[in-house]
SEVEX-972247 format. One record per residue (C-alpha): residue number from 0; x, y, z. Coordinates in nm, 2 decimals. Each point is the difference from the previous one (the first is absolute). Layout:
N
<atom><pos>NUM</pos><c1>X</c1><c2>Y</c2><c3>Z</c3></atom>
...
// end
This chain:
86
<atom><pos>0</pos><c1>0.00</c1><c2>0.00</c2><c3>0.00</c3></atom>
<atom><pos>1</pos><c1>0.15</c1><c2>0.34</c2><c3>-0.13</c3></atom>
<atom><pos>2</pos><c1>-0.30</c1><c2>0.25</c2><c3>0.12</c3></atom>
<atom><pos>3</pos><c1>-0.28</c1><c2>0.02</c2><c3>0.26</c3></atom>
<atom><pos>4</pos><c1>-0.26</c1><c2>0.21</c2><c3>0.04</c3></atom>
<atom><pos>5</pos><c1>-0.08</c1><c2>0.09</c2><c3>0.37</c3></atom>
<atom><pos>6</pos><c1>-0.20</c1><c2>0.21</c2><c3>0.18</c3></atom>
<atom><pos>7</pos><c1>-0.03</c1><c2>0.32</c2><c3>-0.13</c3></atom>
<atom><pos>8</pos><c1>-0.18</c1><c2>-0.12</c2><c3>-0.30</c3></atom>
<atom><pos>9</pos><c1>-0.28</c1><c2>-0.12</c2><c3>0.22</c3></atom>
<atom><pos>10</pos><c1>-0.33</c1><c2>0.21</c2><c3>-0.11</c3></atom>
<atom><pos>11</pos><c1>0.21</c1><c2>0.17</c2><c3>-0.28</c3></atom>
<atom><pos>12</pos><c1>0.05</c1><c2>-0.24</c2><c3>-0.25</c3></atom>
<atom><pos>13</pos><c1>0.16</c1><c2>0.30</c2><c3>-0.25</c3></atom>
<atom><pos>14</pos><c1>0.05</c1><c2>-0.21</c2><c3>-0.34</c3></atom>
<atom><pos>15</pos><c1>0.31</c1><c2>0.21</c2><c3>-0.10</c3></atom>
<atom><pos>16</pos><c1>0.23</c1><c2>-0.31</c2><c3>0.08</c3></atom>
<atom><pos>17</pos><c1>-0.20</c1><c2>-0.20</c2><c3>-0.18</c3></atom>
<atom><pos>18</pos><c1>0.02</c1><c2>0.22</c2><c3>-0.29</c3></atom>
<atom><pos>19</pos><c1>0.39</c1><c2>0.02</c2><c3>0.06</c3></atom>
<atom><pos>20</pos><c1>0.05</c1><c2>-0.41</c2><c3>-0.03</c3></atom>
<atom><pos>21</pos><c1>0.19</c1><c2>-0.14</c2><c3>-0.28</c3></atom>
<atom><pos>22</pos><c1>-0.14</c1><c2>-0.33</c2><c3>0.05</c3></atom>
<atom><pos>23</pos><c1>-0.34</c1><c2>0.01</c2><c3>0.12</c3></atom>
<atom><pos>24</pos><c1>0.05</c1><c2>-0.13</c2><c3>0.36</c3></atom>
<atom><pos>25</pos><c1>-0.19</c1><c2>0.23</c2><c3>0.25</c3></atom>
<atom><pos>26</pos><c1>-0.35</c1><c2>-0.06</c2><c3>-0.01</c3></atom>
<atom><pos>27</pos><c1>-0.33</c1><c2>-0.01</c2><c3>0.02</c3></atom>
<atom><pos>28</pos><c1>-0.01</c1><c2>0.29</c2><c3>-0.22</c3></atom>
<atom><pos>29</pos><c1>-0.31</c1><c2>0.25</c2><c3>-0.01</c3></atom>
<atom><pos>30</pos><c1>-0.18</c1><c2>-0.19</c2><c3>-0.27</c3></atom>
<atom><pos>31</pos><c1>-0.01</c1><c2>-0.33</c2><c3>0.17</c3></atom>
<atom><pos>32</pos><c1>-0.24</c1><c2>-0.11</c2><c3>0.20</c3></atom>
<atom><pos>33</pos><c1>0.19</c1><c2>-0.05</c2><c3>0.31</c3></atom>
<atom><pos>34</pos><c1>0.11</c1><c2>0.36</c2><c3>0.03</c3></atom>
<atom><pos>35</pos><c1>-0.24</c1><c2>0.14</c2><c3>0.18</c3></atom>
<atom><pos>36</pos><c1>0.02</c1><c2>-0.27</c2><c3>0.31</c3></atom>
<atom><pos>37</pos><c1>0.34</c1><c2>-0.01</c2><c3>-0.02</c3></atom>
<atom><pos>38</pos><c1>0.16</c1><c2>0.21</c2><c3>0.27</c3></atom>
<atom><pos>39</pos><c1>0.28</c1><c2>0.00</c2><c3>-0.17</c3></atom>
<atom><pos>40</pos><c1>0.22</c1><c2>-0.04</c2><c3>-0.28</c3></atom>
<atom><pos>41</pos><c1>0.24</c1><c2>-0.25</c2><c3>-0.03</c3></atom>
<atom><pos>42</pos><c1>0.32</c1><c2>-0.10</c2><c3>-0.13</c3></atom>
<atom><pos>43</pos><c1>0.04</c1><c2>-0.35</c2><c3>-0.19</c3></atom>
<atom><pos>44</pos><c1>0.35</c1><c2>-0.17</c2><c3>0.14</c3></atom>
<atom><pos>45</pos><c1>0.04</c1><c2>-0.21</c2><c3>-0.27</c3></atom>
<atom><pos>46</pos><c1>-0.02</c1><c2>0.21</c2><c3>-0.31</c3></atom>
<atom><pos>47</pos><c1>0.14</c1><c2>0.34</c2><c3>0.19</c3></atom>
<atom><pos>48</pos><c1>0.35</c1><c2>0.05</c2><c3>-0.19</c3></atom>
<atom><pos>49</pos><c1>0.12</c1><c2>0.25</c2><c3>0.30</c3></atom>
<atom><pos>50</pos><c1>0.03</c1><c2>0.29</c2><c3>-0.27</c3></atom>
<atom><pos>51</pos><c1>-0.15</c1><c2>0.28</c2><c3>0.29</c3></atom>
<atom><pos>52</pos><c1>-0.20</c1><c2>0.18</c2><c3>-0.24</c3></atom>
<atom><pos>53</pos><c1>-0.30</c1><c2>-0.04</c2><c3>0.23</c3></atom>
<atom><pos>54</pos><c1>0.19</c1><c2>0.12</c2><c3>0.31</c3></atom>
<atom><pos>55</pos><c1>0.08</c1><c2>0.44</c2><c3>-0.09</c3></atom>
<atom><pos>56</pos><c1>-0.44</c1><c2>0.01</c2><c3>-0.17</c3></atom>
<atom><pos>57</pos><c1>-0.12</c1><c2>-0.13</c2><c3>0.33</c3></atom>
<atom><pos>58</pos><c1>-0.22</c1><c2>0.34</c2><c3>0.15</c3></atom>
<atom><pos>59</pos><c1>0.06</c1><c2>-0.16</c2><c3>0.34</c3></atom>
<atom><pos>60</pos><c1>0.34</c1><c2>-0.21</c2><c3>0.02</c3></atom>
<atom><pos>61</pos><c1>-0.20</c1><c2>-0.31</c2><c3>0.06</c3></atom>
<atom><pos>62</pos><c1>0.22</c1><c2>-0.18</c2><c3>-0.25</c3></atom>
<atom><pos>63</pos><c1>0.34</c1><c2>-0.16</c2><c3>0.12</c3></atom>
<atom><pos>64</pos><c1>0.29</c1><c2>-0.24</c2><c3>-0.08</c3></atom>
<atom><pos>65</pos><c1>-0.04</c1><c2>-0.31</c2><c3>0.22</c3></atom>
<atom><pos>66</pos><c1>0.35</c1><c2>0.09</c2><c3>0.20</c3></atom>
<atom><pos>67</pos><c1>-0.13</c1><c2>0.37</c2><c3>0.06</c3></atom>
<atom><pos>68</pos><c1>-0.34</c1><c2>-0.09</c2><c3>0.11</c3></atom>
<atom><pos>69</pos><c1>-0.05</c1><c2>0.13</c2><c3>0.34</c3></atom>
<atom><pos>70</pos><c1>-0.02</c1><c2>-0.22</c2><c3>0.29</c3></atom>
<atom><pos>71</pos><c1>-0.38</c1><c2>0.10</c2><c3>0.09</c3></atom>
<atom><pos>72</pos><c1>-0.11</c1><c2>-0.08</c2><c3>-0.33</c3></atom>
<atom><pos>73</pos><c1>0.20</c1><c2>-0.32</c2><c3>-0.03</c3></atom>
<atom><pos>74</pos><c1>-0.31</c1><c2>-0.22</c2><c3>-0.01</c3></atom>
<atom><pos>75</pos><c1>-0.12</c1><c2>0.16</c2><c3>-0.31</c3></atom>
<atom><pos>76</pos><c1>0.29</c1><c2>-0.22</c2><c3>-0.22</c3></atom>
<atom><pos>77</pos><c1>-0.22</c1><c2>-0.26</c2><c3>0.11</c3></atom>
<atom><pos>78</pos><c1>-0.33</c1><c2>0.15</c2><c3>-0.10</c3></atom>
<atom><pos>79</pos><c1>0.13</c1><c2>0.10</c2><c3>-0.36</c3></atom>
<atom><pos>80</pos><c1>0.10</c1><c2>-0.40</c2><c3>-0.06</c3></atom>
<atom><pos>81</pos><c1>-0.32</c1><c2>-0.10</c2><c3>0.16</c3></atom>
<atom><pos>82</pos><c1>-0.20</c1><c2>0.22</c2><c3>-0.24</c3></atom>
<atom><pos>83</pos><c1>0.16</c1><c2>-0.22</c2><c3>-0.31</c3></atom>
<atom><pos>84</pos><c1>-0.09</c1><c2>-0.31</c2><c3>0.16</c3></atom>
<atom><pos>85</pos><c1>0.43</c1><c2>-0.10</c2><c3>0.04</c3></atom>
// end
C-alpha cells in the first residue's frame, strides 16, 4: 500500500484526487452508486503505483504515504484495504 486516505476526508469526499489519478484507483467516484453512503474515498492498494499525484489536490490533507500516515489515523490503512475487499 502506497497511499491512505484518513480522516480528514470523512464528510468531504472532494473528487479532486480522483480527478488527479493516473490509474483510476481512488473510488467510489460521484457517478457510482456507492458514493453517496460512502463516508469516504478510498485508495486501491493493489493498483496505487505510489506516483503522489493525489496527495498536493487534496483540500484537506487527508491523503498520505503509508510511512507518513499519522499514528491517530493509523487504523484507516486498514479501512482503505477493507473497502477493496483485500
Amino acid at each position: 500500500m502506497a497511499y491512505v486516505i484518513a480522516e480528514p476526508c470523512i464528510g468531504t469526499k472532494d473528487a479532486a484526487c480522483v480527478d488527479a489519478c493516473p490509474v483510476d484507483c481512488i473510488h467510489p467516484k460521484k457517478d457510482n452508486e456507492k458514493f453517496p453512503s460512502a463516508e469516504q474515498l478510498y485508495i486501491d492498494p493493489v493498483e496505487c503505483i505510489d506516483c503522489g499525484a493525489c496527495v498536493p489536490v487534496c483540500p484537506v490533507s487527508a491523503i498520505f504515504a503509508l510511512d507518513d500516515l499519522p499514528e491517530k489515523w493509523a487504523a484507516y490503512a486498514q479501512t482503505n484495504s477493507e473497502y477493496y475487499g483485500r
